[in-house]
N, C-alpha and C positions, 0 to 999 in steps of 0.2 A: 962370087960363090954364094952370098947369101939372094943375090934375087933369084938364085935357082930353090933356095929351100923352099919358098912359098908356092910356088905351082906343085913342087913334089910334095909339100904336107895338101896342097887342095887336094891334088890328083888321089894321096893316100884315104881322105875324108870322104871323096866320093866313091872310090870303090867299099869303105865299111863303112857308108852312110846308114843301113837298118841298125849293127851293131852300135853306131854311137846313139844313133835316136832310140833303141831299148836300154842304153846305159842312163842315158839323158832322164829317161820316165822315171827307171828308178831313185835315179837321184834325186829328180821332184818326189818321188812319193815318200822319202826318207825327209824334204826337208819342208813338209809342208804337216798339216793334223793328221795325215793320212797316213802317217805310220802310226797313230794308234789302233791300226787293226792288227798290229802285233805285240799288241799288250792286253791280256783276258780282261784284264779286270775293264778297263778304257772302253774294249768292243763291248763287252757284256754290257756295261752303264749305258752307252750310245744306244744298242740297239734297243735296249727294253723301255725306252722314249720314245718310240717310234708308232707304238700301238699295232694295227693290221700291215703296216709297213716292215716289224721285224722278220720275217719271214722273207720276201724277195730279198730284202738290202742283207740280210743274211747269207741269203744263196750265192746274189751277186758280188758281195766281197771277196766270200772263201775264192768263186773262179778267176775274180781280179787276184788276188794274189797266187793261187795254183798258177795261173799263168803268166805270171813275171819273176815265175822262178822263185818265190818266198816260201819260208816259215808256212804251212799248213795248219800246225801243232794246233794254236792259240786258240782257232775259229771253231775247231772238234772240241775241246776244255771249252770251250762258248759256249757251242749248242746244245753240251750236257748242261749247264748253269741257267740259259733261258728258255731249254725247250722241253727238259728234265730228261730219264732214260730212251725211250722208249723215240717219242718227236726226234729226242736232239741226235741220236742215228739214224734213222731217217733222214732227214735233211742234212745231215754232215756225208751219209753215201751219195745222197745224189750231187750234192754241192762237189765232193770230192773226186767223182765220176764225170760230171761237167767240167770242173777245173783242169781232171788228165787229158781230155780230150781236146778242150782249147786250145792247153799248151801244147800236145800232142800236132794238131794241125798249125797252130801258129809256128813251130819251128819246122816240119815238113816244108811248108811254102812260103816261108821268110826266109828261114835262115841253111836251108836244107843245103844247096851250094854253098855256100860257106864252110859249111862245117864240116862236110864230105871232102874236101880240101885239106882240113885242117889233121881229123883225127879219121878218113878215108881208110887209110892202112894200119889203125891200132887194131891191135891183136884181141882186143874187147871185143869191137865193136866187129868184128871177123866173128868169132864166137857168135855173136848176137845173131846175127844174119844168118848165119847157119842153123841154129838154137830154132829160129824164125820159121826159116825154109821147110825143119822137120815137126815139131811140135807148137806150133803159136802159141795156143789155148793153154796150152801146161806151162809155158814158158812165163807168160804175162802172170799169170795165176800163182806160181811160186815167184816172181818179182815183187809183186804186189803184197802174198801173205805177210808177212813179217813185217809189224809198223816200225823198226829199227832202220826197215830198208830206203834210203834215200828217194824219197817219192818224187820229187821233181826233175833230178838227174835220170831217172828212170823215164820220164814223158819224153827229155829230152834225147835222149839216147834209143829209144822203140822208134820215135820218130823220124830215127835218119835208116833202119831197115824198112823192108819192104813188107812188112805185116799190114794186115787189111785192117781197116780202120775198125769193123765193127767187132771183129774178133777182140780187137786190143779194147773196146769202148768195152765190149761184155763180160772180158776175165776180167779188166779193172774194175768193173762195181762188185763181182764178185768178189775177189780177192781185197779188197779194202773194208769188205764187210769187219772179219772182225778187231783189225786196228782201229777202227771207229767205234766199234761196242768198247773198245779197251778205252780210249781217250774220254767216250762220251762217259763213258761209266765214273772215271776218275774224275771228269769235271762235274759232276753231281756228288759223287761222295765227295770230294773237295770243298765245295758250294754248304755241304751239313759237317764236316767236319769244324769249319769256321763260325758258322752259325749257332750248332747245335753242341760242339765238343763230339762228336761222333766221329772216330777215328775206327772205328771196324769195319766199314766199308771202305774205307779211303784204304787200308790196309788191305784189303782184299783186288780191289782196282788194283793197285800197285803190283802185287802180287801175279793178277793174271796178266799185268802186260808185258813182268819181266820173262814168264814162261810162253807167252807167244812170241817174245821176241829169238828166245831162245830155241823153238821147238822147231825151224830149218834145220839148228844145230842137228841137233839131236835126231831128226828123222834122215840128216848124210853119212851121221854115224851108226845109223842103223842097216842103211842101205852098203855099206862097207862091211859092215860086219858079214854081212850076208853073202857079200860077194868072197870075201875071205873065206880059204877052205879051213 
């Protein structure tokens, strides 16, 4: 009995050989320095040691972590800290726009059988396809608005319909616009609130990112209202 366990755990390892070697990376990158790219304060010190180097190694973290499925958060609160308002959205949309689209084709063409398998017949992921088929552009674009909205579950979930890539590439930069003004914003006023004692911006940041988060709400129950006689 037991020298049949061992061919049936190989035979199990080689058919989810990509899922354990993406479980495998993550697990390195939690137990090596390289999870301080999910700590503001760690990234911010690193990168601004860098000199003309903060900039790519900026870009290419955010999309190293966009596409291993991490925390986004950290590297937006980053780029407002070392690249102040204005720079550090900028670079946080493109980085963030780069990131969906990685993970976007990294799971199309790695894990895409796999997962069609798995969650094929959820009634989400039905929805989505359909959502897809009729509207793409609106669809990605209200996924995207709302920075509350799980942005990695989101690369990985458009990426198992059949939306065209650059549609999905173009409402994501749009639509992250302004969850990135929101985050960059807060990681500058955060950055003089510490410094400075300046808490009326960091109060304002906080402010607009609770009302973007909330303004889906608010424009479903507007559109109900409306449908109600």
């Amino acid at each position: 009995m037991k020298r049949n366990l061992l061919p049936k755990f190989l035979r199990l390892c080689q058919r989810n050989f990509k899922i354990l070697l993406f479980l495998g990376i993550i697990l390195l990158f939690f137990i090596t320095p390289l999870r301080g790219l999910l700590d503001r304060q760690i990234l911010s010190s690193y990168l601004q040691s860098l000199g003309i180097w903060t900039i790519p190694l900026f870009v290419s973290t955010y999309v190293l972590v966009a596409i291993l499925g991490l925390p986004i958060t950290m590297h937006t609160l980053a780029g407002g800290v070392l690249f102040g308002f204005g720079w550090g959205t900028v670079w946080s949309t493109l980085a963030a726009t780069l990131g969906a689209l990685g993970a976007f084709y990294f799971t199309r063409y790695i894990f895409h059988d796999w997962a069609i398998a798995i969650f094929g017949n959820h009634k989400l992921l039905r929805k989505l396809n359909q959502a897809v088929t009729n509207k793409p552009f609106n669809l990605v674009l209200s996924l995207r608005f709302a920075p509350i909205a799980p942005f990695n579950i989101i690369n990985f979930l458009l990426a198992l319909t059949p939306i065209n890539s650059k549609i999905y590439t173009f409402a994501t930069f749009i639509g992250v616009i302004p969850g990135t003004i929101a985050y960059t914003w807060l990681g500058v006023s955060g950055k003089s609130a510490i410094q400075d004692n300046e808490l009326f911006q960091f109060t304002l940041a906080s402010c607009f990112l609770v009302l973007l988060s909330l303004l889906p709400f608010g424009l479903q129950y507007w559109q109900r209202s409306r449908k109600s006689p």
